[in-house]
N, C-alpha and C positions, 0 to 999 in steps of 0.2 A: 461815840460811834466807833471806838477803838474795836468792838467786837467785828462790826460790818466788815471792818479796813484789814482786820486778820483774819476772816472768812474769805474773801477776795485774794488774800497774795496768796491762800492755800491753794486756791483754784488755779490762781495762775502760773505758779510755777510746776503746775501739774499738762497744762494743755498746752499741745502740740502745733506748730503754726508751718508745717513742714508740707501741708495738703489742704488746700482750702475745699468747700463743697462748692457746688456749681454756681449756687445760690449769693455767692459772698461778692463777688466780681457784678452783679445787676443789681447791689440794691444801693439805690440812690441815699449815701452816708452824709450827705450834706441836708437834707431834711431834718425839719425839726421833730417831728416824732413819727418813728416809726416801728411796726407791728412783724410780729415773724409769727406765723402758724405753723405748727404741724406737728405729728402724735409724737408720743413718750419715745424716746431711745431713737430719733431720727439724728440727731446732731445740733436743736438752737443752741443747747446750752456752749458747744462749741464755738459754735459761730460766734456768737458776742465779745466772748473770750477771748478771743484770736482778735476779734475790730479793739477789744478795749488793749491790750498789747501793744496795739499802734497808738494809743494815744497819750494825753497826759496824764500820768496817772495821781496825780499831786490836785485837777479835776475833772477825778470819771472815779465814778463808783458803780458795783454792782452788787444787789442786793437781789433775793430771791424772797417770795412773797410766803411762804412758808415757814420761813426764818423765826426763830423763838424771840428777836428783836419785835413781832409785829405783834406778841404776845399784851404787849403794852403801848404799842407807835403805833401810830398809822401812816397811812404814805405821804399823804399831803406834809404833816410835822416833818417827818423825814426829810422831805424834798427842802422842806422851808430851812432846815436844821444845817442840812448842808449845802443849798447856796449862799447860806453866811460864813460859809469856812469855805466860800471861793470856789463850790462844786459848780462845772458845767454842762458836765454829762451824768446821766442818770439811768442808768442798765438795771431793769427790772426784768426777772425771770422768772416765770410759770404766774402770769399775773390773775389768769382764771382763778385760783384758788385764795384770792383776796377778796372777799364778799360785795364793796363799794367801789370795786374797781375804778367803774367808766366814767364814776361823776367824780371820784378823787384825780383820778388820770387828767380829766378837764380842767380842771382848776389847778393843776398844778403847770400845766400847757400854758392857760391865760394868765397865772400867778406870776410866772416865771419864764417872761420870752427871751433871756439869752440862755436859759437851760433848753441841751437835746433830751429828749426822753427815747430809749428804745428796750420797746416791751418783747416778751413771749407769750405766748397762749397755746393751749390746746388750741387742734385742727375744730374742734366743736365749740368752740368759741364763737357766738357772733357779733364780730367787735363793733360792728355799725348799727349793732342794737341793745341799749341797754339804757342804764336811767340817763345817760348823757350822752347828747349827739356826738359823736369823736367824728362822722364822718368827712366835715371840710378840715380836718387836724389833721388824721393817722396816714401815710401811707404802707399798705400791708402787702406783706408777700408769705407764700408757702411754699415751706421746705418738705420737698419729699422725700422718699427714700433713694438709697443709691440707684442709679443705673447699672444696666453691666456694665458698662464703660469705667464707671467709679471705681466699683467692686473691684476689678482689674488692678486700677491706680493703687488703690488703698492696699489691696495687699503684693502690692510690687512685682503683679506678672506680665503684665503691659501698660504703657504711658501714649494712649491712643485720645485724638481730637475726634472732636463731638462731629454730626455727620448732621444735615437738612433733612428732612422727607424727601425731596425731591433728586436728591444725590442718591440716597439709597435706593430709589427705584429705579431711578435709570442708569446710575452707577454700579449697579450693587457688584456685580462681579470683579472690578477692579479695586474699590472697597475692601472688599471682604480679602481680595490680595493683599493688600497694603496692609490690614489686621494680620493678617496669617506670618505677617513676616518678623510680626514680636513674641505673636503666640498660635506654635504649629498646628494646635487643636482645638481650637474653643467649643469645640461639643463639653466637652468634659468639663470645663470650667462654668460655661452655661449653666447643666443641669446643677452644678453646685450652688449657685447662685443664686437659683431658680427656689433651693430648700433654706439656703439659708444665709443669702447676700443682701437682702435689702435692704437692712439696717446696719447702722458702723461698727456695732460692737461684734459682728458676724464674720469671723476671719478663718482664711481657708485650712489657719494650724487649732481653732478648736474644735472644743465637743459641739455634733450639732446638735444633740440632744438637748444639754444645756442652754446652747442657744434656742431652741426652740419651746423650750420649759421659759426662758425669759419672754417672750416674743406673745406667748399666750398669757401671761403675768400681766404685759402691756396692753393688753386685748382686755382683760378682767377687770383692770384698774380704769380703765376709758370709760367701761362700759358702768364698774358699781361707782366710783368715785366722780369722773370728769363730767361726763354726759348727766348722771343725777345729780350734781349737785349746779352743774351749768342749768339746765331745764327744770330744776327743782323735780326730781323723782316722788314718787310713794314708793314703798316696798315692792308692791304688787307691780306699779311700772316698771323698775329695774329688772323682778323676773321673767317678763313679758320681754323686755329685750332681749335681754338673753338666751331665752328659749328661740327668739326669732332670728339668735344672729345662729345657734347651734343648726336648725333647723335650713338656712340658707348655706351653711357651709357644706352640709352632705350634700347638695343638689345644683351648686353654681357650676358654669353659667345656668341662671334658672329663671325661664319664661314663667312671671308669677302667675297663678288661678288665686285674686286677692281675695277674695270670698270662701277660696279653701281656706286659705294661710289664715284669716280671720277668726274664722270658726273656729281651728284648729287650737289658737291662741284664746280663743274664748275674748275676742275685742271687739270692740266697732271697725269697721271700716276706714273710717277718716283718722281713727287710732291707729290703726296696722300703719297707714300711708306717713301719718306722723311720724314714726316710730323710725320708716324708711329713710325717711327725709333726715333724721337722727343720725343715725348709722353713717348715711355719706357724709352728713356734715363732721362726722367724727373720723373720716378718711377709711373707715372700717371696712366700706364696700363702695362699688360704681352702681350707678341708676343710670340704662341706658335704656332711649325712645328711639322709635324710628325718625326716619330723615324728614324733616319739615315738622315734626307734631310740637315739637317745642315741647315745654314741663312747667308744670305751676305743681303745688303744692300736693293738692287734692288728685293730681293725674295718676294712675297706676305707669308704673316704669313696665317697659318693652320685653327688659332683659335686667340679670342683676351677679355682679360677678364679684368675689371678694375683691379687697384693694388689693393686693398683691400675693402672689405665689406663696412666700415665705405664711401667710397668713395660712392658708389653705394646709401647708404641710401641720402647723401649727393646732388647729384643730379639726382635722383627722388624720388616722393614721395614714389611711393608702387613699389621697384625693387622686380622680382622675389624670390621665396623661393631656385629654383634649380641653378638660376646665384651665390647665396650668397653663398651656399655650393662648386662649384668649384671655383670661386672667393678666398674664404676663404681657400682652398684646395691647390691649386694653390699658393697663395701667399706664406702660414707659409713652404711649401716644398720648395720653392726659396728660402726665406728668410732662409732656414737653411742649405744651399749651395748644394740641390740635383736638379738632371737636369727632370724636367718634360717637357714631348712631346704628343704629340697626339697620341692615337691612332688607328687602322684603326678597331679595333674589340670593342674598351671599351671605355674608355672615355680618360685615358693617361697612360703613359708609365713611370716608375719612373727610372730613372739610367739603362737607355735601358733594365731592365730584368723584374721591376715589373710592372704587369696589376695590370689597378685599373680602376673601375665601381661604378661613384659617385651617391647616391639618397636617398630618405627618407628609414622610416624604413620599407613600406614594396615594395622596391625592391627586383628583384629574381636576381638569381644567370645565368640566363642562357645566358647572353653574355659573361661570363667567365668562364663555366662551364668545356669545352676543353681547357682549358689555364691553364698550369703548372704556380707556385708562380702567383696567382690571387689572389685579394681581392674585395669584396665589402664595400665598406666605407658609412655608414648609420649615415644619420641625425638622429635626436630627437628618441634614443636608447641611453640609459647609459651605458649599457655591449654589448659585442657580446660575440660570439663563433665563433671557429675552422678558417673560414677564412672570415668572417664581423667583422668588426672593426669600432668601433664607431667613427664619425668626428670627435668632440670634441679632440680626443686625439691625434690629429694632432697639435694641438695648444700647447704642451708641446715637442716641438723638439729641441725649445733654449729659 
């Protein structure tokens, strides 16, 4: 295993444990196995890095499932190989791309219960479905992209604490003080963020270009690799995604006509909707229903917005001002586990009781002027007042 063991000290004296992501501090490390989701170039492979750092490294290994060692091993042998040489922890990375995962996963869990197990996956992974039930085993969590708050941290232009929903709405103007007094302008750091912070490797001294030529790399590989080889693709499936995710990016946020977009695609129906259901599970995009309808499989979605900004700049050149804003909207209120829905008077519905009417700064108030706990949420405005609240400070919710 001497290969594994200098793979590993490569990585490690490579990774930095000076910023941890938000995600490191809630996940319960005293579990026997547990799961990390989320897309290419978001940061698990840091995260592991930085927990196996703190541990014993004489027993904790990390192995990636891709590794030219699997070319002849398999995992279960592995796992068996080195709990005889006294291994107790067992860091597997990008494990979608191991064929027999979930039943090898299984049996290495019941093989060996004083070994921890902690995996990665693609965001399109579905780990509670596969040839082996892991679901009373795995505890899972997903890592998103940065916040602006992160974005901030990470490239050392402020060191600001995370904000509630409910502080930001009724606090927001004192807030948004207490930010301003690290960083005098955050419009300008915003919009940069907005093209190209959501991901770690996106820093405000490079090229965005490049960044943005990687970010689309990660968008293509999800889409011809992760997603078809997780869902078993045909040929003709992977270009039907593709053409559907091109197609959603010129027009998000976009109220779908599923019988256009079907036709269009030359698919079935229950196809398009699968396909849909794809895409979110790959973090690619949001599927948003109005308040109460709930979502099963087969429902057409409400509303449909890529997963993040960065995405949208990504592929196409010039995407709208007002997609970026609920896109951007949308995203950091998911990503900080509140449930946004459509809705039928404003633009969405937050934890079924607050309205919220997304637009520049001079939107008015009058599609939510009748609406008890309303807000209007205003682009390029630093402060608001009484119930406008500035976007930006949506982005300090984790």
């Amino acid at each position: 295993m001497e290969k594994l063991f200098s793979f590993q000290d490569n990585l490690l004296r490579n990774v930095k444990s000076d910023y941890k992501r938000y995600l490191y501090d809630a996940i319960s490390f005293s579990e026997r196995m547990i799961a990390i989701k989320g897309i290419r170039g978001v940061g698990k492979t840091t995260l592991l890095l930085q927990y196996l750092k703190t541990q014993n490294l004489n027993k904790s290994l990390y192995v990636t499932a891709d590794h030219p060692w699997f070319y002849t091993k398999n995992l279960l042998d592995t796992a068996e190989e080195w709990h005889k040489l006294g291994g107790r922890l067992l860091i597997i990375d990008e494990v979608h791309k191991y064929k027999n995962w979930s039943s090898e996963m299984k049996n290495i869990y019941d093989g060996f219960p004083d070994m921890q197990i902690i995996f990665t996956a693609s965001s399109a992974l579905d780990i509670y479905r596969g040839e082996a039930d892991l679901s009373r085993r795995v505890l899972s969590y997903s890592l998103h992209g940065l916040s602006f708050r992160e974005y901030l941290i990470i490239n050392k232009i402020a060191h600001c604490k995370t904000y509630s929903l409910s502080d930001i709405l009724e606090n927001h103007r004192a807030i948004a003080a207490e930010i301003m007094e690290q960083i005098a302008s955050p419009l300008g750091h915003f919009k940069s963020y907005l093209r190209h912070g959501y991901l770690p490797f996106g820093t405000v001294k490079g090229n965005e270009q490049d960044y943005l030529t990687r970010v689309f790399q990660i968008i293509d590989a999800c889409l011809a690799y992760d997603l078809a080889f997780i869902n078993d693709y045909s040929a003709e499936h992977q270009s039907k995604i593709k053409k559907l995710l091109g197609i959603l990016s010129e027009t998000v946020p976009y109220i779908p006509n599923i019988l256009e977009l079907a036709t269009q695609l030359q698919i079935g129906r229950n196809t398009l909707l699968m396909l849909l259901q794809h895409l979110e599970q790959a973090a690619l995009i949001n599927l948003i229903n109005k308040t109460g309808k709930g979502f099963s499989a087969l429902q057409k979605p409400d509303k449909i917005t890529l997963e993040n900004t960065n995405f949208c700049y990504a592929l196409s050149n010039v995407p709208d001002e007002g997609s970026m804003r609920e896109t951007f909207f949308v995203n950091q209120l998911r990503n900080a586990g509140r449930n946004v829905e459509v809705s039928d008077t404003a633009d969405y519905i937050i934890d079924g009781k607050i309205t919220v009417e997304i637009g520049g700064k001079s939107k008015k108030k009058k599609q939510i002027k009748a609406i008890d706990d309303a807000f209007v949420i205003k682009d390029n405005i630093e402060t608001g007042i009484g119930n406008v609240v500035p976007l930006w400070l949506f982005g300090f919710l984790y």
